[in-house]
N, C-alpha and C positions, 0 to 999 in steps of 0.2 A: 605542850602536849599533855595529855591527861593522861591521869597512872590509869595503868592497866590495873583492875581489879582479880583477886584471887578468885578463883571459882571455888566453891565448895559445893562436897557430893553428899548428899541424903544417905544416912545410912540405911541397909534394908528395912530394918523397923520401921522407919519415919517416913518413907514410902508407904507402907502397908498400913500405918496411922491415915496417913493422906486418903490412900486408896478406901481403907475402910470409912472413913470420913463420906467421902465421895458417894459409895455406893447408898450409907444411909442416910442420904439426903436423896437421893436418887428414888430409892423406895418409901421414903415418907411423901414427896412429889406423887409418887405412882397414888399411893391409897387416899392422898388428897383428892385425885383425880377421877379414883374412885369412890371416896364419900360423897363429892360432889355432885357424879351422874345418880348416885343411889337417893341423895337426897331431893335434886330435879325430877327422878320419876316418883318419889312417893309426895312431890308437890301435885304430881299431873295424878297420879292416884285419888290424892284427896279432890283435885280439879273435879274426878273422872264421879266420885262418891257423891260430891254436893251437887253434881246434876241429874245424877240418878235418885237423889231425895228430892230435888226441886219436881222432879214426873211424877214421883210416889205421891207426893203432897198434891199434886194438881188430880191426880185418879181419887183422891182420898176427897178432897174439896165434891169432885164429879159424883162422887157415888152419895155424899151427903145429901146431894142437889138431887139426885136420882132418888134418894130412899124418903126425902121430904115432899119432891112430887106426888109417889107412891102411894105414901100415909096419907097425903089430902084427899087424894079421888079416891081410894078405899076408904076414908072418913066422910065424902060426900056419897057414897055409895051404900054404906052400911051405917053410917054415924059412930059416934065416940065407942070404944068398947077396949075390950080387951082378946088377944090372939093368939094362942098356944100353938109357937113354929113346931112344934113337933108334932099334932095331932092336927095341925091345923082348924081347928074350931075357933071359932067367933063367939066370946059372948058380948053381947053388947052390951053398955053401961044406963041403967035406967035413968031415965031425967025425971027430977024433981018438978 
């Protein structure tokens, strides 16, 4: 038959070592848990930024394509010159 073994009891200290042990794993668990979603929404953040620059860039591409139309048929209209946006006058460039 096997010996019976002695029990031995935790003193209160070494309990509350335990315990506090326990608990700061417990709260390091939590704020991992929380770095973790904090750091998945500021991926979908940046997700959310580089598609609103991929639009930006496509209006910016459009408006170049818009303002290079513009320029031709006011230069097949008026010819080469020059345009002062703020008075809106026309001078035109004399050809040689």
């Amino acid at each position: 038959m096997a010996k019976k073994t002695k029990e031995i009891k935790f003193t209160q200290a070494e309990l509350d070592s335990l315990s506090n042990l326990k608990s700061s794993y417990a709260q390091v668990e939590l704020s991992l848990g929380r770095l973790e979603i904090a750091r998945i929404q500021t991926e979908q953040r940046l997700e959310q930024l580089n598609n609103d620059k991929i639009q930006l860039e496509t209006q910016f591409e459009e408006l170049q394509r818009q303002e290079s139309a513009l320029v031709n048929t006011l230069n097949e209209k008026y010819g080469q010159g020059n345009l002062n946006p703020e008075s809106g006058v026309f001078t035109p460039v004399k050809e040689k």
